[in-house]
LUMZAKOL-742080 format. One record per residue (C-alpha): x, y, z. Coordinates in steps of 0.2 Angstrom, whole numbers, padded with zeros to 4 digits, always signed. Layout:
N
XYZ/...
This chain:
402
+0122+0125+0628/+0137+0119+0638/+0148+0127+0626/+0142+0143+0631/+0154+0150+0645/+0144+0162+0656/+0140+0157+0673/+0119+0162+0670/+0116+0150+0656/+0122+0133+0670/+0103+0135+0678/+0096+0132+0662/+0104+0119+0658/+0105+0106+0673/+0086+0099+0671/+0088+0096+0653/+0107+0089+0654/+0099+0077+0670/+0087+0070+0657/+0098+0067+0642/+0108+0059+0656/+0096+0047+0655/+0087+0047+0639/+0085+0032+0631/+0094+0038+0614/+0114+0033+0615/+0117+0047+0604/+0108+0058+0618/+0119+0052+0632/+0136+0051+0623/+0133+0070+0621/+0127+0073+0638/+0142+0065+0646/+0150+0076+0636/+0141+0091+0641/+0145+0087+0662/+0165+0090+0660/+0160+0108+0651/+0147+0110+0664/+0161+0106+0678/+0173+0116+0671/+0161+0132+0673/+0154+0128+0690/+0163+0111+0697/+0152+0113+0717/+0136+0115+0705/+0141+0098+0695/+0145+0088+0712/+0130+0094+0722/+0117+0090+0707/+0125+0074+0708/+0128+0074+0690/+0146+0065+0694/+0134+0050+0699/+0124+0051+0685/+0141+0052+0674/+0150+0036+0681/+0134+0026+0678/+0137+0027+0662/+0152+0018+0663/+0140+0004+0663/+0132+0007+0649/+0127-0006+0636/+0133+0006+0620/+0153+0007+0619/+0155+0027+0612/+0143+0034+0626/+0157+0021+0639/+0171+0032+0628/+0164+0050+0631/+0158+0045+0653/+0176+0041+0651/+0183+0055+0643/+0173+0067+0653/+0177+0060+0669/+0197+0059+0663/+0195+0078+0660/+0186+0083+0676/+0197+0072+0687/+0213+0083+0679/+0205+0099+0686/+0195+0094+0700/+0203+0097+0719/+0190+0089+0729/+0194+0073+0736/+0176+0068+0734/+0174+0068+0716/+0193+0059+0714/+0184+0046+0724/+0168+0042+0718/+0178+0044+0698/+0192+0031+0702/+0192+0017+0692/+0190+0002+0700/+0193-0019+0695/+0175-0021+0688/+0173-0004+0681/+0190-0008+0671/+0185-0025+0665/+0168-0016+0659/+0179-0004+0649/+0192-0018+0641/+0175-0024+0636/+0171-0010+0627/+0185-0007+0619/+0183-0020+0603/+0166-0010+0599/+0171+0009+0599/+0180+0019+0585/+0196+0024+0588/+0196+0038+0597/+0185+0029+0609/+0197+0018+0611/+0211+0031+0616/+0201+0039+0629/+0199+0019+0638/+0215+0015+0636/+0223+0031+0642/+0211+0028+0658/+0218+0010+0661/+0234+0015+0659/+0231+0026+0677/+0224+0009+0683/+0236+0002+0696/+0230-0018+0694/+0226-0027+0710/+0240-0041+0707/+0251-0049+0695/+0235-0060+0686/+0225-0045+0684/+0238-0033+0675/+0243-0052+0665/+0222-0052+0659/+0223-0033+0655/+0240-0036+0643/+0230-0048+0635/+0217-0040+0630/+0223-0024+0625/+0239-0032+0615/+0229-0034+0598/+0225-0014+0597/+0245-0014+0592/+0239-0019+0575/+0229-0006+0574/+0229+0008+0557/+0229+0024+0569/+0246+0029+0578/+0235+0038+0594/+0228+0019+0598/+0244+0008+0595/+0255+0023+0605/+0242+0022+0619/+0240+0002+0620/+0261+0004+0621/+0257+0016+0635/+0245+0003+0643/+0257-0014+0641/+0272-0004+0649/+0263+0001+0663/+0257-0019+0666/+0273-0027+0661/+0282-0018+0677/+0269-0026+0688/+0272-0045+0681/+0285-0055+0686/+0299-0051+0673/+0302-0069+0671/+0283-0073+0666/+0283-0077+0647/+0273-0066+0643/+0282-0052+0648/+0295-0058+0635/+0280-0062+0621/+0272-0044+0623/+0291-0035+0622/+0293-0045+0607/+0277-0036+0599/+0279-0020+0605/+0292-0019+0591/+0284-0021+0574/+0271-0005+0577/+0283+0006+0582/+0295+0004+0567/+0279+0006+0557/+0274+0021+0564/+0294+0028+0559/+0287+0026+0539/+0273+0040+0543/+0274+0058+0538/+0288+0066+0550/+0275+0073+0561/+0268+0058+0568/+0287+0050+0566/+0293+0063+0580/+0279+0059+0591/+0282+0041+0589/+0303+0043+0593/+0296+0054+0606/+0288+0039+0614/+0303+0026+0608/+0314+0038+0617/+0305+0035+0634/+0303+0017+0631/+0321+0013+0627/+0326+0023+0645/+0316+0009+0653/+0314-0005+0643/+0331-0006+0630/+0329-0023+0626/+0313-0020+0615/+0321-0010+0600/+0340-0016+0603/+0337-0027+0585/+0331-0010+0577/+0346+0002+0576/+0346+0003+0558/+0327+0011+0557/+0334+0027+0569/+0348+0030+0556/+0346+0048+0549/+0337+0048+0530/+0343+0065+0522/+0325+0072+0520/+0321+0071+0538/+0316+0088+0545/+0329+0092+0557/+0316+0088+0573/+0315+0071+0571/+0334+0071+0564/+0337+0076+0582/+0325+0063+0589/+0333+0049+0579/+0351+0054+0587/+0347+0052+0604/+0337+0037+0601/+0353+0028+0592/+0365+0035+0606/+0354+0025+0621/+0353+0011+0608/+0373+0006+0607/+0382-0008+0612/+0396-0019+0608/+0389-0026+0593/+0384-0011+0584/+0394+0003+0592/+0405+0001+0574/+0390+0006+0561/+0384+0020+0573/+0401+0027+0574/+0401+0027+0556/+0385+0037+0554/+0389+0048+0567/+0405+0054+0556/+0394+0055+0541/+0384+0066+0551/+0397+0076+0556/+0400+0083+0538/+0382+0088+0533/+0378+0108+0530/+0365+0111+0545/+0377+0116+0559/+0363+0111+0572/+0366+0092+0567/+0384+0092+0564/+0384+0100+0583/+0374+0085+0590/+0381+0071+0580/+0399+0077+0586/+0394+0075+0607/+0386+0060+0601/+0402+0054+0597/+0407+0059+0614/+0395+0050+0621/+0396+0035+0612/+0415+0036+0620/+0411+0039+0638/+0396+0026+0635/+0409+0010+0628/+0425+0013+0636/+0432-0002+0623/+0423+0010+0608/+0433+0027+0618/+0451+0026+0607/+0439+0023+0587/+0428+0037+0595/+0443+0048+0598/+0452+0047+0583/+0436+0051+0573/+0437+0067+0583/+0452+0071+0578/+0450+0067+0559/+0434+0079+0563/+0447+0092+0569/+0460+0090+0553/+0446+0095+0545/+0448+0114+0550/+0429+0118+0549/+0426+0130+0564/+0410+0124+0575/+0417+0105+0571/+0433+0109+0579/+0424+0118+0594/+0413+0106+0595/+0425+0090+0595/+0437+0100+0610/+0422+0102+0622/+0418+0084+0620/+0433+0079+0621/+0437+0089+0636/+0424+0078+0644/+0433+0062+0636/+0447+0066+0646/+0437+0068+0663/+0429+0049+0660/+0449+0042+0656/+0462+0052+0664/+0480+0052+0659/+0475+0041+0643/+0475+0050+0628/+0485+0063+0631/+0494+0061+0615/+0482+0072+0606/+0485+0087+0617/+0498+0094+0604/+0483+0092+0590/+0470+0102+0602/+0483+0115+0606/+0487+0118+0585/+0468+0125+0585/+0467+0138+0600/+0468+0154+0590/+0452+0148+0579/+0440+0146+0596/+0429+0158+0597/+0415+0153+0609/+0414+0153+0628/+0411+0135+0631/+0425+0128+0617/+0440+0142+0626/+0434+0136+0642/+0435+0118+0637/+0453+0122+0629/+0458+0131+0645/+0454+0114+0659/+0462+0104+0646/+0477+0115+0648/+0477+0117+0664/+0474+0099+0668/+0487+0091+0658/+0499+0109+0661/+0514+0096+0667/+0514+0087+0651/+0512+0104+0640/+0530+0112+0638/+0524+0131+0634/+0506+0127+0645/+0510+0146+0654/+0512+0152+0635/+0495+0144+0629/+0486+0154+0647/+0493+0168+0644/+0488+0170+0629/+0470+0172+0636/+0474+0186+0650/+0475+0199+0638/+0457+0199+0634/+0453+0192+0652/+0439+0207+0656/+0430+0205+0639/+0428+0185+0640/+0412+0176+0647/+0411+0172+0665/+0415+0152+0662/+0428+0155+0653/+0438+0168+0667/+0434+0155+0679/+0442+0141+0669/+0457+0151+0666/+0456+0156+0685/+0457+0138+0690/+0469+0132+0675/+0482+0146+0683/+0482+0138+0699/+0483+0122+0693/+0498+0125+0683/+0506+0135+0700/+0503+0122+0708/+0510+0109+0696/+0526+0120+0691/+0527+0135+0702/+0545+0140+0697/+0538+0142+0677/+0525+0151+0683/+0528+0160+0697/+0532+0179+0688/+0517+0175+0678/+0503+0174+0694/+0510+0189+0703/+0509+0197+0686/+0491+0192+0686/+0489+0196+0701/+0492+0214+0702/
């Protein structure tokens, strides 16, 4: 009945759903808990003045774990609708409610499971010895078979570990663990793989230390589907360091001669990156752009000039020895943001470049038919290169001018 959405059928159903509330079948009141969330969702006032929200967190209490799993999933979906402050109070999880949920936990099936976990990880523990005892007791669900629990009992020790003293050991012990499922999970089927990097990828912006051992499990496999290809390279480019900075370089230039343009485009900023990341890493990082560029293939090249424009913005006036090498290419770019990339390095450097008003001018002809970034760039190079040789260029801008 509570799957039936018309506003009539909710005055038949309150006296019957009051009673399974409280049936003495678990099967009865696992469904009924259910049934209060659908029942909100059609008429939320009738729900909280039948006091079927009461009736719904007594359940929390209950002595069979799956109807504890459903009062929490129900109350988890009304409070993500709800506006009325009354029901987000009398629904809050509170110290006692939580510790009869943890011990639920061992004894429901696994999707019982997620729905508790999910709710304590929107607990906010009273103190450090509290959120210590919750990481305990939730740490041996990362053994579990099923991805959903193990990626929610992550959820649930990285949301405690920021609230215990980071020098506690166990903070240490559990960062330890958190490894091993998630490079288990990476050996799934793709789909479940890109929610698991999906995950790592938030986890390794706030905790680095738990996968910096694990950098060759992100490396690309050829098979990948290009998704979790994608994941994987901005996993690897938060990963580097020192140490391994050399073998990422190295896959990253593999990468950077595979057929799916997409890729290639993305392991080329990578490389980028990697050099405005580790400035020691910034000169291997740069000549592998420029073995990228000898290789005359179009969207490398345009690729390899916009990262290196920004390469040039992170270390000014050093590697401007490869200027002449960029300058070679300019007739073969052909999208906005490479030209434009071309035209700041030109303009930037224009005192170093012997023919720098040649290379500009060679834009104005076409100046009303290119994008609007790059007529900008070339406004700005102009100017720059007045300013830094007006007697070259001084015939030029009044040229350009009028």
């Amino acid at each position: 009945m509570g799957c039936i959405r018309v506003d009539k059928i909710t005055a038949y159903l309150c006296d019957p759903l009051r009673k399974c509330l409280k049936d003495e079948d678990p099967y009865v009141r696992k469904t009924a808990a259910v049934c209060v969330a659908k029942l909100h969702d059609i008429d939320a006032e009738l729900v909280e003045d039948s006091g079927f929200l009461e009736l719904l967190r007594d359940l929390l209490c209950d002595s069979n774990p799956m109807v504890v799993a459903n009062a929490v999933a129900s109350i988890s979906e009304i409070l993500e609708s709800t506006v009325s402050d009354q029901a987000r109070s009398l629904l809050t999880f509170d110290g006692p409610v939580i510790n009869k949920l943890l011990t639920a936990l061992n004894e429901c099936t696994e999707w019982g499971q997620v729905f508790i976990l999910d709710a304590i990880a929107d607990y906010t523990p009273v103190d450090d010895r509290e959120a210590q005892s919750i990481v305990e007791r939730v740490t041996p669900r990362l053994a579990h078979a099923n991805a959903a629990v193990v990626l929610s009992t992550v959820k649930v020790v990285m949301k405690m570990i920021e609230l215990i003293d980071p020098e506690a050991e166990l903070v240490s012990t559990v960062t330890r663990k958190l490894a091993p499922p998630l490079v288990t999970l990476l050996s799934a089927e793709p789909e479940i793989q890109y929610v698991a990097l999906r995950n790592i990828n938030l986890i390794v912006q706030k905790r680095k230390d738990v996968l910096k051992q694990e950098m060759k499990v992100f490396f690309v496999k050829y098979n990948d589907p290009i998704y979790v290809k994608l994941e994987k390279l901005d996993i690897m480019i938060r990963l580097i360091n020192q140490s391994n900075i050399g073998q990422v370089l190295a896959e990253l230039k593999e990468y950077a001669k595979e057929v799916d343009v997409d890729f290639v485009r993305k392991a080329v900023r990578a490389i980028g990156r990697c050099a405005i990341k580790i400035e020691s890493a910034a000169e291997r990082c740069v000549s592998t752009l420029i073995e990228l560029i000898q290789t005359k293939v179009n969207y490398v090249v345009q690729e390899a000039i916009i990262v290196i424009k920004d390469i040039f913005r992170k270390y000014p006036n050093k590697y401007e020895s490869i200027i002449s090498i960029l300058c070679e290419n300019l007739d073969t770019l052909d999208e906005p943001e490479a030209r434009g990339s071309m035209i700041w390095i030109i303009g930037e450097y224009a005192e170093r470049i012997d023919n720098a008003d040649e290379l500009l001018a060679s834009f104005l002809d076409g100046f009303q038919d290119e994008n609007a970034q790059v007529q900008l760039q070339l406004l700005t190079a102009i100017v720059k290169l007045f300013l830094k040789r007006p007697s070259d260029t001084q015939v030029r801008m009044s040229v350009f001018v009028f």
